[in-house]
TITORDREN-850386 format. One line per 3 residues: number of its first residue (from 1); their letters; for each residue x, y, z of N, C-alpha, C, O, CB. Coordinates in steps of 0.1 Angstrom, whole numbers, always signed. Glycine has a CB too. Layout:
N
NUM = A = X Y Z X Y Z X Y Z X Y Z X Y Z | ... $
***
This chain:
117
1 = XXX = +125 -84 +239 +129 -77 +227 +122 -64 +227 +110 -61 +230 +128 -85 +214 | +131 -55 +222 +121 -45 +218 +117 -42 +205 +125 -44 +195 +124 -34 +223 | +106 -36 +204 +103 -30 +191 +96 -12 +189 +93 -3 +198 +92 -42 +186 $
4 = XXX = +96 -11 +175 +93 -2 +174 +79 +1 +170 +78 -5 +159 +101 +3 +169 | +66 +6 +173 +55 +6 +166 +51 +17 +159 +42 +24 +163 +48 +3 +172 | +57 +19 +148 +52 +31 +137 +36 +34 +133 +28 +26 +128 +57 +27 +123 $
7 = XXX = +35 +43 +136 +20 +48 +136 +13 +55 +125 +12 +67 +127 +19 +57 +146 | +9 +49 +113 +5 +62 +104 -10 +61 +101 -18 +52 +105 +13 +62 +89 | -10 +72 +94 -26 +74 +93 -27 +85 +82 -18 +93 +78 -33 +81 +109 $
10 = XXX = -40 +83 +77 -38 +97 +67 -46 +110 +72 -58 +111 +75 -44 +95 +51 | -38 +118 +72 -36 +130 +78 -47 +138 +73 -53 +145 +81 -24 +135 +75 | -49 +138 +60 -63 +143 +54 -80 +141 +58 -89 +149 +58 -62 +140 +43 $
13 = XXX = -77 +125 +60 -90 +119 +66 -92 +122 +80 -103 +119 +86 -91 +103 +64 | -82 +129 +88 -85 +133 +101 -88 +142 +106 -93 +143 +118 -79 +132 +106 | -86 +152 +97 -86 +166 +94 -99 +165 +90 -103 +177 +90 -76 +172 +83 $
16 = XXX = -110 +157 +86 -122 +164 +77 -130 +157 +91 -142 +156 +90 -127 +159 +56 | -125 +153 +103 -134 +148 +112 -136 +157 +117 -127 +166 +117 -132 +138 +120 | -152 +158 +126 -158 +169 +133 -146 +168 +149 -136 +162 +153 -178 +166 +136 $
19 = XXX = -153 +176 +153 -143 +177 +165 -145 +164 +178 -137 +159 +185 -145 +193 +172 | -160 +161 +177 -160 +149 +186 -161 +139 +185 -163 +132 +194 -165 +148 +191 | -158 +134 +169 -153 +123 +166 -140 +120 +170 -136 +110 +177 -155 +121 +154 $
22 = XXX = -129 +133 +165 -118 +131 +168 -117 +130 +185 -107 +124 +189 -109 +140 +160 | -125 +136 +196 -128 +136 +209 -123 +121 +215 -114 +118 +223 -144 +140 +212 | -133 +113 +205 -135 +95 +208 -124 +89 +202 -121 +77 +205 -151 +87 +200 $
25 = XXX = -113 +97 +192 -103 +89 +189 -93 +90 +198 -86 +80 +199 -98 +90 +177 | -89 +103 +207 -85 +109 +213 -84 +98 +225 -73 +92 +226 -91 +121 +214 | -93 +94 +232 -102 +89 +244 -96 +78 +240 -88 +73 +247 -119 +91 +246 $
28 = XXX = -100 +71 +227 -93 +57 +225 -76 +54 +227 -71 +44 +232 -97 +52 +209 | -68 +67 +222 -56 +67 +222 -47 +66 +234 -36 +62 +233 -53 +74 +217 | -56 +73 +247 -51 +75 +258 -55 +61 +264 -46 +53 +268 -56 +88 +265 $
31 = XXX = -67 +59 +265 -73 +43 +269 -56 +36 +265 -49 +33 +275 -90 +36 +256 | -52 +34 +246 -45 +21 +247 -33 +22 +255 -28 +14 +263 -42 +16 +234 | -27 +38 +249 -19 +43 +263 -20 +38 +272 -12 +29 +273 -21 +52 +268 $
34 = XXX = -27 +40 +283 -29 +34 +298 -27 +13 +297 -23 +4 +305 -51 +41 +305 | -32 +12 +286 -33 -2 +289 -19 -9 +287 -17 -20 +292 -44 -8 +280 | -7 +0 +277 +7 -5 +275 +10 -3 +286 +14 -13 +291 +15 +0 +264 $
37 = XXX = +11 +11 +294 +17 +10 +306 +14 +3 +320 +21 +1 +330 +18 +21 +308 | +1 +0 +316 -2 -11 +330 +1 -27 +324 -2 -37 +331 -22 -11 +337 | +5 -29 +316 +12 -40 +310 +23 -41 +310 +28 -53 +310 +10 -40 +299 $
40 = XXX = +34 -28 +312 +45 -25 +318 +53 -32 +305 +60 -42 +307 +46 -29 +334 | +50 -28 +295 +57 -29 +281 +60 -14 +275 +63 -13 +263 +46 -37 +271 | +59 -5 +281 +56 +7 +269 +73 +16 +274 +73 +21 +285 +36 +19 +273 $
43 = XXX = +82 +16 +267 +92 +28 +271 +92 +38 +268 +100 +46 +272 +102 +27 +271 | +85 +40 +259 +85 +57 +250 +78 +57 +238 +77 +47 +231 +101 +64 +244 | +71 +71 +234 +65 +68 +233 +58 +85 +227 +60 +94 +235 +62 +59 +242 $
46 = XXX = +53 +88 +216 +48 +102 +214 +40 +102 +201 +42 +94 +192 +61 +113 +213 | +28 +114 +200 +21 +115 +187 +32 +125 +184 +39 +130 +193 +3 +119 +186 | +31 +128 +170 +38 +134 +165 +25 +147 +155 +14 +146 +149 +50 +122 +156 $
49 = XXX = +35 +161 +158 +27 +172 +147 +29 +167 +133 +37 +159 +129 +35 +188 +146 | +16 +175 +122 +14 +171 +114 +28 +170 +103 +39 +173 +107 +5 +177 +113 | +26 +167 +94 +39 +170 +82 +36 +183 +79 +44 +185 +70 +40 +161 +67 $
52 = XXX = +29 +194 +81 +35 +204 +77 +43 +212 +86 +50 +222 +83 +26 +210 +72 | +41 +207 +98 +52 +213 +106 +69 +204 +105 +79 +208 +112 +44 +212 +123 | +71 +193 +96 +84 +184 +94 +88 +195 +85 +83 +206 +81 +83 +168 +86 $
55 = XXX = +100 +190 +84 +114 +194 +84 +125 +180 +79 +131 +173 +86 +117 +199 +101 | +125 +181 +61 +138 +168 +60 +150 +176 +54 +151 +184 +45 +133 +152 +49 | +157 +169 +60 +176 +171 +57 +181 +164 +55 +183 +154 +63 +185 +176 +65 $
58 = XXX = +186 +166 +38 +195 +156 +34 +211 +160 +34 +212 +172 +29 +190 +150 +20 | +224 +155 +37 +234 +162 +37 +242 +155 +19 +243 +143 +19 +243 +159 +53 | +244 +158 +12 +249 +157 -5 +262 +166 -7 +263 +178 -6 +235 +165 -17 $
61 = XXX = +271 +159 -10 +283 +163 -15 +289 +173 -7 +293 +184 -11 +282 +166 -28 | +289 +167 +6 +288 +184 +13 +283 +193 +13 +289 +203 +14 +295 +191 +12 | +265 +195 +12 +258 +205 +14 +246 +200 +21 +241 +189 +19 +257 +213 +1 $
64 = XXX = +243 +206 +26 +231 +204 +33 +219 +211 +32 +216 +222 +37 +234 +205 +44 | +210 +201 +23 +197 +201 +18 +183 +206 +28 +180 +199 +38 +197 +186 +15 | +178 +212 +26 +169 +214 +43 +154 +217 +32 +152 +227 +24 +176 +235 +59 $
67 = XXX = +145 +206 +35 +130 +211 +26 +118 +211 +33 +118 +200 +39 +126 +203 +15 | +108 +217 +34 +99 +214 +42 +89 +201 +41 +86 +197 +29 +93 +226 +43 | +84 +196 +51 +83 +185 +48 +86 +173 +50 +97 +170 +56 +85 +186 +42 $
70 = XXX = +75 +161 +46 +82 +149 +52 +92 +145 +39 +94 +152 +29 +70 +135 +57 | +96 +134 +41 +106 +127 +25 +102 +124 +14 +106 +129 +3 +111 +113 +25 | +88 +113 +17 +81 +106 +9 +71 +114 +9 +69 +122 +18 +78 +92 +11 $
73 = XXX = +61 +113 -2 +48 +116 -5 +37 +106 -8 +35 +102 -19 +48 +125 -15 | +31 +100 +4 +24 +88 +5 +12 +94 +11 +11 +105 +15 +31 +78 +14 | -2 +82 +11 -12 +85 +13 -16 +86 +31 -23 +92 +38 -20 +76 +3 $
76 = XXX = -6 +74 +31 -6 +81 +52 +8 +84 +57 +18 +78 +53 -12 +65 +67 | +8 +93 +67 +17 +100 +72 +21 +96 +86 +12 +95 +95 +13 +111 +71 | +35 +94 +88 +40 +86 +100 +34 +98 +108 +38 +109 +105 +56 +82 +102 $
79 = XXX = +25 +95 +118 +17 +102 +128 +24 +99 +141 +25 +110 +146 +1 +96 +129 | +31 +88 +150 +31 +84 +161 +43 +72 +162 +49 +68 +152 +17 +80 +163 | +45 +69 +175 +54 +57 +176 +54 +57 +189 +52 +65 +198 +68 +57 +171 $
82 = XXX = +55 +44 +188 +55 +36 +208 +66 +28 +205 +65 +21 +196 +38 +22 +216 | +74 +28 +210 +90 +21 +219 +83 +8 +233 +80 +9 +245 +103 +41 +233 | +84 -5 +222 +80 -11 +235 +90 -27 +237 +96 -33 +229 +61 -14 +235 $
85 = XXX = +87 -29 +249 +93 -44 +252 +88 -52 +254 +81 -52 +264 +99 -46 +260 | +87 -63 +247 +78 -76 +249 +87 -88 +246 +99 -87 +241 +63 -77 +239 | +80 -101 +249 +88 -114 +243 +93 -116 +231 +103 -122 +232 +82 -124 +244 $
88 = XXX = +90 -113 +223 +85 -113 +210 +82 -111 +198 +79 -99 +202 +83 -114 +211 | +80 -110 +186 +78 -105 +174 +57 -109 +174 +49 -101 +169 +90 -114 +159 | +55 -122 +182 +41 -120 +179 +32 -116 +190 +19 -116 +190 +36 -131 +174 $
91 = XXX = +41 -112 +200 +33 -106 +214 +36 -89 +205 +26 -83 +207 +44 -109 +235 | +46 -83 +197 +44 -75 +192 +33 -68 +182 +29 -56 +181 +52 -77 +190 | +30 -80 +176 +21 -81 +166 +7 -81 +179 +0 -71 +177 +24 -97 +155 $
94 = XXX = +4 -87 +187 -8 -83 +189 -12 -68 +195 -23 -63 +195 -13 -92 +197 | -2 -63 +200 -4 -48 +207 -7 -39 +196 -15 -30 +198 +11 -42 +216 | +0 -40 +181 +0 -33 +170 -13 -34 +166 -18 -24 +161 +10 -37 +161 $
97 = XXX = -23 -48 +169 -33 -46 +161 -39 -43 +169 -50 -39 +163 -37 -54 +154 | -40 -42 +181 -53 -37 +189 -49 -19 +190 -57 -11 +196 -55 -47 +210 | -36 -13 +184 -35 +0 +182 -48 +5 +177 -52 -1 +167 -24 +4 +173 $
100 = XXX = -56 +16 +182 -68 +24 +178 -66 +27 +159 -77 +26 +152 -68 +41 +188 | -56 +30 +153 -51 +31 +139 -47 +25 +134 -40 +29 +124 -45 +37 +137 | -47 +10 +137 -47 +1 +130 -60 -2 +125 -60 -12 +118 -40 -9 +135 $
103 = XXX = -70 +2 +127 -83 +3 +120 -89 +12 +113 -101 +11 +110 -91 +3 +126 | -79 +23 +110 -79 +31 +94 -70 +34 +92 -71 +44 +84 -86 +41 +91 | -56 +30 +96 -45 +37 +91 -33 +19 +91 -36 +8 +87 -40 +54 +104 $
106 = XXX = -23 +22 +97 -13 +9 +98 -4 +16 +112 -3 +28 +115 -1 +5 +80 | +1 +3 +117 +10 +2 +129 +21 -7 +120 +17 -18 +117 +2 -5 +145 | +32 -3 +117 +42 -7 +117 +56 -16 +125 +66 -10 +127 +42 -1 +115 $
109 = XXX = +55 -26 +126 +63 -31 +137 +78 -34 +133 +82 -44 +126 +55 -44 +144 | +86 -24 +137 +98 -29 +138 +109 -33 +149 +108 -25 +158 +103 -23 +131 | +118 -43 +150 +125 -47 +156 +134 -35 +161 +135 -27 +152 +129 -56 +150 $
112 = XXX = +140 -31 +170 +151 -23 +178 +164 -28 +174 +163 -38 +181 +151 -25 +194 | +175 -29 +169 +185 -34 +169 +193 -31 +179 +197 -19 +180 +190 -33 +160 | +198 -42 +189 +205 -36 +199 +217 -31 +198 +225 -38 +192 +206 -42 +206 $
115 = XXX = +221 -17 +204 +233 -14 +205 +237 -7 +220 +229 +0 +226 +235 -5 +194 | +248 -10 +224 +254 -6 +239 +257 +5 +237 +255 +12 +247 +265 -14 +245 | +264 +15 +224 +261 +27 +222 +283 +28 +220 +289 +38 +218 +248 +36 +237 $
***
């Protein structure tokens, strides 16, 4: 099955880190990186720019809404996502928790719904 692993974090607490702290989170992210793909689970996969560089569009009664910005205003910010394949919902669950930001932020795991398109 596949799933999806949502990546958030708060964006503010990352921002007030010196630069080589964030160096070692960096280093940790590529590490878990390398380890999904030699696991040969990982299909895609990207950190994402901050929310001030987002962009949400809503389309309403025929007009199209454009604000800067993410949707919600929450205390962590979808940062990241990994696209992976595994057996499972709890082979899912363990990749999510050994994510580097599941230890100050959340990994989100959702299911893929399949479609042939």
């Amino acid at each position: 099955m596949r799933y999806a692993l949502l990546i958030n974090k708060d964006e503010a607490a990352w921002a007030k880190l010196d630069d080589a702290c964030r160096a070692k989170w960096l280093e940790r992210y590529a590490a878990y990186g390398q380890k999904m793909m030699a696991a040969g689970i990982l299909r895609s996969g990207a950190m994402l720019e901050h929310t001030d560089a987002a962009t949400t569009v809503r389309q309403r009664d025929g007009k199209r809404l454009v604000t800067d910005g993410p949707f919600a205003e929450t205390t962590e910010q979808l940062a990241g996502f990994a696209l992976i394949e595994v057996a499972n919902l709890d082979e899912a669950l363990r990749w999510a928790a050994g994510h580097p930001d599941a230890e100050w932020g959340s990994v989100e795991v959702r299911p893929i719904v399949p479609w042939d398109g």
